[in-house]
C-alpha positions in Angstrom: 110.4 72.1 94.8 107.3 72.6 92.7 106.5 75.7 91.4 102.4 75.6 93.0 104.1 74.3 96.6 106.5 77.0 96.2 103.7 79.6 95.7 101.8 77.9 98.2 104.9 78.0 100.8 105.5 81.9 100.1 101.1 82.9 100.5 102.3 80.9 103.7 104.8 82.4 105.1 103.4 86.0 104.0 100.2 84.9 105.9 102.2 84.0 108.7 103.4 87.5 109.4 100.3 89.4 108.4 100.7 90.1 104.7 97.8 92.0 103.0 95.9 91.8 99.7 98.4 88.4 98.3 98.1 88.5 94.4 99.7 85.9 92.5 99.4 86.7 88.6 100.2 84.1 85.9 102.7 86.0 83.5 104.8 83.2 81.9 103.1 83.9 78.3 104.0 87.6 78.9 107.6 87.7 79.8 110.9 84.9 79.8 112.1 85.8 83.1 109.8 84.2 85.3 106.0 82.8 85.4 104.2 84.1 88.1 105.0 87.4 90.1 103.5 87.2 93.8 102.1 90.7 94.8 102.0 91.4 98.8 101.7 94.7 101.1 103.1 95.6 104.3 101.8 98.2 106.6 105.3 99.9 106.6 108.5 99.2 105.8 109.6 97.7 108.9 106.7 95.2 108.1 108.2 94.8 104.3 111.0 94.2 105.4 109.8 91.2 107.7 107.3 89.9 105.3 110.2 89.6 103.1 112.6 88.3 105.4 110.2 85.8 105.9 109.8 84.5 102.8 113.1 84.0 102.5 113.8 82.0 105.8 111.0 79.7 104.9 112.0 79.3 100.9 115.9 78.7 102.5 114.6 76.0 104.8 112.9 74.2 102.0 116.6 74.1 100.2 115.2 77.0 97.7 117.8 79.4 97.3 117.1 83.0 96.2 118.2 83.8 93.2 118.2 88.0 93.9 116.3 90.4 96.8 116.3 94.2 95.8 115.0 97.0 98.3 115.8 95.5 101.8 114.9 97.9 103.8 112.4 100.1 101.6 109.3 100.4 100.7 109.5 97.7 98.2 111.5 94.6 98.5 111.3 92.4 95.4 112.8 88.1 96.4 113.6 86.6 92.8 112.7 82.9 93.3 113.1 81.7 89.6 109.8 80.8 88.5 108.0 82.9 90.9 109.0 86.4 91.7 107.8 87.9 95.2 107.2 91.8 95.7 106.5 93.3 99.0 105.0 96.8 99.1 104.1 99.3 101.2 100.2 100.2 99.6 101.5 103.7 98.3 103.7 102.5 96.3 101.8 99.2 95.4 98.9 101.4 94.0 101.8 103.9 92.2 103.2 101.0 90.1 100.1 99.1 89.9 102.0 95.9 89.1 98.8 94.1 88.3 97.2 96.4 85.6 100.5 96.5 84.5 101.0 93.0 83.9 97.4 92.0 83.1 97.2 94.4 80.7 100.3 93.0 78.6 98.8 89.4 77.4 95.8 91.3 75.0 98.5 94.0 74.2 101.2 91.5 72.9 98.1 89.3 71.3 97.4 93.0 69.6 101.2 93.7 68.4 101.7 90.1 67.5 98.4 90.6 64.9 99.5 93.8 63.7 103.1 92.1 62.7 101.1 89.6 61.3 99.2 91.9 58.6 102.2 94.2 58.1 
């Protein structure tokens, strides 16, 4: 499956069962372990839980297999897809970790580093 249908497929099924405030943040010149990270929340973490179940029913029945899930039955629940990773958080803990500052922040701040090197 392609990576934009499988993005498309998990906004789907996190749709499907109510998700809030879907992110989807483009990190592959930031970090080698995957390329985009899919940001969701849940009202609680019953409804984590589902959203994430969800996701991975519908990535199973497209013959996408899972390649980790982390925090069933938390307030965070993180599905490893490969090229996209899927976290499902409760909005406490979403605005605690504040994944996307986090990981928009880290494109100018490597350009910075890699500059610095470069003059050292």
């Amino acid at each position: 499956m392609q990576t934009e249908q499988l993005k498309q497929l998990v906004i789907d099924s996190l749709e499907e069962l109510k998700g809030n405030d879907i992110v989807t943040l483009d990190v592959a010149s930031s970090t080698s372990v995957t390329d985009f990270m899919m940001i969701a929340s849940g009202t609680s973490s019953r409804h984590v839980a589902s959203l994430a179940e969800n996701v991975i029913v519908k990535v199973k029945e497209q013959g996408v297999k899972p390649l980790g899930i982390e925090g069933q039955g938390s307030e965070w629940v993180l599905v490893d897809l490969g090229d996209l990773v899927v976290h499902v958080m409760q909005p406490a803990t979403r605005q605690f970790y504040d994944l996307e500052r986090l990981w928009s922040d880290l494109p100018e701040d490597a350009e910075e580093e890699k500059a610095e090197e470069a003059l050292s």
